[in-house]
C-alpha positions in Angstrom: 8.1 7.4 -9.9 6.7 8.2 -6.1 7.4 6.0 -3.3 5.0 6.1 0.0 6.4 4.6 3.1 4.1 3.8 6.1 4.7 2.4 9.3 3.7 -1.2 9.8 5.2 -2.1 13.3 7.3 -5.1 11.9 9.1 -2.8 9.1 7.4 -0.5 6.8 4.7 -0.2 4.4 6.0 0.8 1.4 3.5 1.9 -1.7 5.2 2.5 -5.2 4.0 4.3 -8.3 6.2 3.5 -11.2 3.8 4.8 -14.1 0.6 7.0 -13.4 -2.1 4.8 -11.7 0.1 1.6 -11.6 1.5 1.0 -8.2 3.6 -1.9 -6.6 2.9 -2.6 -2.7 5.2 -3.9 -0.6 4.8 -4.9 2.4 1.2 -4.7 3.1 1.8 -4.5 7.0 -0.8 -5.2 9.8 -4.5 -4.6 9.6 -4.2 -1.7 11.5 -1.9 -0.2 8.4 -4.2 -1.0 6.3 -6.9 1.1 8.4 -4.7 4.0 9.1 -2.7 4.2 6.3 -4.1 2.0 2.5 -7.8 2.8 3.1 -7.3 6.1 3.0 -5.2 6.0 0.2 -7.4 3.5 -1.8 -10.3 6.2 -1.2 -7.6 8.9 -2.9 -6.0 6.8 -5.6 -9.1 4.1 -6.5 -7.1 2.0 -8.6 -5.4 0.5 -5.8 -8.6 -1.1 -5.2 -7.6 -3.6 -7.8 -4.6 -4.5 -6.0 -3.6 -8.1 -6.5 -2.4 -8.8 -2.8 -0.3 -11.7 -1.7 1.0 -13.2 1.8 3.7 -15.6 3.3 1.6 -15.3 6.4 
């Protein structure tokens, strides 16, 4: 299991592999998180492309 944490202003982002190429996210943050932080790791791990995201907000 790896966990990525990432700052997201309100709290942190926080990213978790529990099997290889299945990942949890928590947390998605702001957009700018998402710029500085997902993208690039969507453009290193493409699975989490597929990411099934949902929001309270």
């Amino acid at each position: 299991m790896n966990i990525y944490m990432f700052p997201a202003l309100n709290g942190d982002c926080i990213l978790v592999e529990y099997v290889d190429s299945r990942y949890i996210l928590i947390d998605g943050g702001y957009e700018d998180t998402y710029k500085t932080f997902l993208l690039f790791s969507a453009m290193r791990y493409p699975i989490l492309a597929k990411l099934t995201i949902l929001s309270n907000s």
